[in-house]
Structure formats: C-alpha cells, structure tokens
C-alpha positions as CSV (number, residue, x, y, z in Angstrom):
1,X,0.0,0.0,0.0
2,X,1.5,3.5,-0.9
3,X,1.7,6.1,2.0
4,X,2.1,9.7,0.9
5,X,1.7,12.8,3.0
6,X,-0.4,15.4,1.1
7,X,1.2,18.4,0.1
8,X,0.4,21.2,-3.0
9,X,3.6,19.4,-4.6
10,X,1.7,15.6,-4.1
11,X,-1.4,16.6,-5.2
12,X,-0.2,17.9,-8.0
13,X,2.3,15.0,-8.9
14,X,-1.1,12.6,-7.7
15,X,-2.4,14.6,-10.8
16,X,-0.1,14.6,-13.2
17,X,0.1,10.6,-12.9
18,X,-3.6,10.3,-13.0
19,X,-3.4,12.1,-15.8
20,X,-0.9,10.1,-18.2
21,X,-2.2,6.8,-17.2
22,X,-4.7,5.0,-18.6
23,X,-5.5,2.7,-15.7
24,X,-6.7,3.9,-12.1
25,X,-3.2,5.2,-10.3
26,X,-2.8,3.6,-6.8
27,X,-3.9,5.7,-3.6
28,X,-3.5,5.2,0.0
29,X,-7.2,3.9,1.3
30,X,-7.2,7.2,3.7
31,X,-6.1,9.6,0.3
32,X,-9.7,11.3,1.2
33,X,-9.6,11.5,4.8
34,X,-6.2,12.7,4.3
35,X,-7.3,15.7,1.8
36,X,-9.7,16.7,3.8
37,X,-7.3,17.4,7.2
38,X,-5.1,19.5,4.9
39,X,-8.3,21.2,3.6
40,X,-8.7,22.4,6.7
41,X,-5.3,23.1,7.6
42,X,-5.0,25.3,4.1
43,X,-8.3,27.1,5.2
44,X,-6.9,28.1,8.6
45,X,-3.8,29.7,7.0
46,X,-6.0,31.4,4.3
47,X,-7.9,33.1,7.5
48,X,-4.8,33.4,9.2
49,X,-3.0,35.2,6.3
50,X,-5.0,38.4,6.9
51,X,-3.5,39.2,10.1
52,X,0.2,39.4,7.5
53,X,-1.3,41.9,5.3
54,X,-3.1,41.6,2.1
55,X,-0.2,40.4,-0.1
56,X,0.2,37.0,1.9
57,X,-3.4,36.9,1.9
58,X,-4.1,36.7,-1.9
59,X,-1.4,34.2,-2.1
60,X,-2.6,31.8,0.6
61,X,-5.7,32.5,-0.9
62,X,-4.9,31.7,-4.8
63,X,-3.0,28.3,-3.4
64,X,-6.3,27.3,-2.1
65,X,-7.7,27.6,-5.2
66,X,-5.7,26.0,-7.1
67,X,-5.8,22.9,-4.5
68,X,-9.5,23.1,-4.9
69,X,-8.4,22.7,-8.9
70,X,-6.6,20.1,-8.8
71,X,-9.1,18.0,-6.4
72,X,-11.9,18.1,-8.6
73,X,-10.1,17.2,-12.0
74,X,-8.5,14.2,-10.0
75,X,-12.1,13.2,-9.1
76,X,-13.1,13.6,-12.9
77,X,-10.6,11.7,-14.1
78,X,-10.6,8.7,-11.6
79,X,-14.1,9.1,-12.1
80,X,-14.3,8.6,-15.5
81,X,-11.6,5.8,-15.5
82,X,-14.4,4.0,-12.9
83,X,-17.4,4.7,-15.2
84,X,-15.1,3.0,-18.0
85,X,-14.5,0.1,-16.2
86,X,-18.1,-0.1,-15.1
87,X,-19.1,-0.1,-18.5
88,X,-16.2,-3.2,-19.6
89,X,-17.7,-5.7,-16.9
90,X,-21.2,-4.8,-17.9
91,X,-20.1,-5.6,-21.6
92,X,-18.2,-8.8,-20.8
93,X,-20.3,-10.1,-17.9
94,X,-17.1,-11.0,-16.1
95,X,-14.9,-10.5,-12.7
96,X,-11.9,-10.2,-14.3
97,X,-12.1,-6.5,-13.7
98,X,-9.2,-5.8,-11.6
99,X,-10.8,-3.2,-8.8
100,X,-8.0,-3.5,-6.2
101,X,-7.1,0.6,-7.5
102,X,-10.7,1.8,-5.8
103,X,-10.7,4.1,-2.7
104,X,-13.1,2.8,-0.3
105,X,-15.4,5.6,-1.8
106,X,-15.5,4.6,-4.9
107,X,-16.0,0.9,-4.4
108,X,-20.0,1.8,-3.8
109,X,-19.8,3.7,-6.8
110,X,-18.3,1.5,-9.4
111,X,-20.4,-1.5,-8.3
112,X,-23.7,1.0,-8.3
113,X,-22.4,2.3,-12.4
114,X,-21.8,-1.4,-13.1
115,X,-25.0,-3.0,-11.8
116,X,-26.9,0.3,-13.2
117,X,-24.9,-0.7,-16.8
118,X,-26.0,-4.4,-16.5
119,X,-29.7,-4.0,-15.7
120,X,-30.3,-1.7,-18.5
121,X,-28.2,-3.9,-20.7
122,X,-29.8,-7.1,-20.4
123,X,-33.5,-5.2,-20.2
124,X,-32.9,-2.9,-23.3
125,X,-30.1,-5.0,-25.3
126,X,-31.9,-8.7,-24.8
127,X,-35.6,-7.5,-25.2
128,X,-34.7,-5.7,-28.6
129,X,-32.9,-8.5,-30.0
130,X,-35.3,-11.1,-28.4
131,X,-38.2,-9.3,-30.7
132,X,-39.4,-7.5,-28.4
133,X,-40.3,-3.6,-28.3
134,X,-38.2,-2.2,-25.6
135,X,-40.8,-1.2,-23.3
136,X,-42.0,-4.9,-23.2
137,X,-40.2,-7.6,-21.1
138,X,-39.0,-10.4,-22.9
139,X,-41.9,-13.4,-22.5
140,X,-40.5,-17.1,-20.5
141,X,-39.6,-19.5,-23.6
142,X,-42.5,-22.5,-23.9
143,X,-42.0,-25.1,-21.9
144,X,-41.2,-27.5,-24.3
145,X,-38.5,-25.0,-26.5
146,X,-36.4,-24.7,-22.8
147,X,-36.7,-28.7,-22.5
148,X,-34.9,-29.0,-25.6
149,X,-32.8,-26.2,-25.0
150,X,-31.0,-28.0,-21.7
151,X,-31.4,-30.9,-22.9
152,X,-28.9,-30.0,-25.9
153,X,-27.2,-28.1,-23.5
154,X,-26.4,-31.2,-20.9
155,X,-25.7,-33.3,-24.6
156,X,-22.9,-30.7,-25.5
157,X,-19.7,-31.8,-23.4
158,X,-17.6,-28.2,-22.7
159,X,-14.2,-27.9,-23.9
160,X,-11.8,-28.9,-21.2
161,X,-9.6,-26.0,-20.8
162,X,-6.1,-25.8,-18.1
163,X,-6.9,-23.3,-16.1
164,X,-3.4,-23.2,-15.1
165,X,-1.8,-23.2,-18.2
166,X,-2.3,-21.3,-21.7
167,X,-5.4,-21.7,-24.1
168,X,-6.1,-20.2,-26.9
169,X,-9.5,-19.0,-28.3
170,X,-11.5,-17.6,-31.1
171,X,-13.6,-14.6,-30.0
172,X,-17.7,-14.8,-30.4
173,X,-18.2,-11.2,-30.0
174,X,-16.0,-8.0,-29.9
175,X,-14.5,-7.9,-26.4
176,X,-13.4,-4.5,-25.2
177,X,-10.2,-4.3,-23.3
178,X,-10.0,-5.6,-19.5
179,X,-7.4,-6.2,-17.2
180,X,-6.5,-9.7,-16.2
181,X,-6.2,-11.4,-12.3
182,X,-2.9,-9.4,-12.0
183,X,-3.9,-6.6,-13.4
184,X,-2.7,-6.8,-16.9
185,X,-4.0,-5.4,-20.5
186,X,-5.7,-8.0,-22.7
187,X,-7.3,-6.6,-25.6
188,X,-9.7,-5.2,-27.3
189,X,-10.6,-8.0,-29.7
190,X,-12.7,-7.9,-32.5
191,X,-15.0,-10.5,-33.1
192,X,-13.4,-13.6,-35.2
193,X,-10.1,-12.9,-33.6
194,X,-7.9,-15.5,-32.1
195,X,-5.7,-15.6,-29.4
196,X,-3.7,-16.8,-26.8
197,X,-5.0,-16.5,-23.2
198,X,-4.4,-17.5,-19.4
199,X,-6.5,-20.4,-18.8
200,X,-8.5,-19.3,-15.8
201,X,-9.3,-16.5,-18.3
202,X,-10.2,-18.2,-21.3
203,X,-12.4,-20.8,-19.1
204,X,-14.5,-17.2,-17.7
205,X,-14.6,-16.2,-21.6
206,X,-15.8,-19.0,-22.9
207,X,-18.8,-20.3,-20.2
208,X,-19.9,-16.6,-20.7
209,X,-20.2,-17.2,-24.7
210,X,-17.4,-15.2,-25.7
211,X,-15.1,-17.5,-26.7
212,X,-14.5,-20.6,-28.2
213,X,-11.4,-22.7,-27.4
214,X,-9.5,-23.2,-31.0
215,X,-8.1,-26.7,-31.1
C-alpha cells in the first residue's frame, strides 16, 4: 500500500500521474480522509493570512484555489476511469475487472455504475434482439422450447480447458479491453479474432459465450 503525505507538490504529482495513465493510479485507502485534514489546515492559514497583510493573503488565498483545482479534476478523471470500467464488466459479464485501484469511496460507486450498466443492458439490449419492443419484457420461452434447449445443452460436453496453463481461443463477440487477475491489458478483440489466453481467463470467456477454445 503507498503512504504519501499530502502536500500542494503531491497533489499535483497525484495529478499529473492520474493524468498520463490509462488505468486507475494507486492511492493510500485514507487519500480522502487525508485531503480533507489539509483542507482544513489550508483554510486556517487562508484566515490566518489576513492578520500578515493583504499580499500574503491573496497568495494563501490563490493556493487554495488551485488545491480546490486540482481535487476536482483528479475526481473527474478517476471518475471517468471507474465509469469506463463499469461499462467493460457490464459488456463482458465477467470479474476479471481488476478493482483492487478503488478508494473505499469509490468501491459503492463503481459496483452501483456497473449494476446500473448491466440492468439496463440485459432489459434494453436482450428485449430488442429477443423481438421485443423495448418497453416490453422479454416473455419465458414454452415449456417445451427450454426442455430441448438444456437438454442440448447437458448433450454438449464443454471444452476442457487448463486453467493453469495457456489456451487459446476464437472470439464470439468484440471484447473490449480488460485487465486480467494481476492486473494486466488483454485486448480489445474484435469479433473472429484469435488468441492466446491464461486459462483461468479463457475458461471465464468462454462459459460466458465469448469465446470458443481453438483446437
């Protein structure tokens, strides 16, 4: 776990990371808690400041600011990083997200963005292509169409895939990029595309209809 004591110079280096970094940069689990006693620290020495004459007032003042600043465009661009990987689990119906990068307040976020993302997916998305108009819910198959429906489903015998080892597979669907159990880049793939994939990975990809294993 990083520790870092919060400065104007951290904040702004927290920043610039944030900012040239695709994926979600690491934080102490306290980085808010931590913000918000120099907040108040920075706020005493703005009210302090007037007691030095105006000069050192404006400048504590204009440092304040520009702390303010850089706080909210760190929000709004972990926040949109979140929102993105909201949206990726949502498409893939997977885990494989790696959320270990969340602040405790943005855990409740993230999993409200990606159950919000999935609902509407699966209600919208699956009614339309069902046949369905999009204000209708999609009607229980007969009785008899889901008997033969598991029944085929219990004849096919799924590919046996080392979950330990390397498979590779043919993608179903286009597959926008995720991040794997430690946290690395796979993807995007395109639909039709092949390759070569962690087992554990593969095995998620292809139970979820993704994927196919390539023999």
């Amino acid at each position: 776990m990083v520790d870092i004591v919060i400065t104007y110079e951290t904040l702004f280096d927290v920043l610039r990371k944030e900012k040239g970094r695709d994926d979600l940069q690491q934080l102490p689990e306290s980085f808010y808690h931590q913000v918000v006693t120099y907040l108040r620290k920075k706020k005493k020495d703005v009210e302090d400041a007037g007691g030095f004459g105006a000069a050192k007032a404006q400048r504590a003042a204009i440092q304040y600011r520009n702390i303010e600043k850089i706080l909210r465009e760190l929000y709004e661009r972990r926040e949109r990083k979140i929102i993105e990987m909201a949206l990726n689990r949502a498409r893939t119906e997977s885990n494989l997200i790696n959320t270990s990068l969340l602040l405790p307040e943005e855990r409740e976020f993230f999993e409200q963005c990606a159950d919000h993302f999935e609902r509407f997916r699966k209600r919208l998305l699956a009614t339309v292509i069902g046949g369905g108009m999009p204000e209708e819910s999609v009607a229980p198959p007969k009785p008899e169409v889901q008997a033969a429906v598991e029944t085929v489903h219990e004849a096919a015998e799924p590919p046996k895939i080392d979950e330990d080892g390397v498979c590779k597979v043919k993608f179903l669907v286009s597959v926008p990029r995720f991040l794997g159990l430690k946290g690395e880049v796979h993807g995007p793939y395109a639909a039709g595309e092949e390759a070569e994939l962690p087992g554990k990975i593969a095995s998620i990809l292809v139970k979820k209809k993704r994927a196919e294993v390539v023999s």
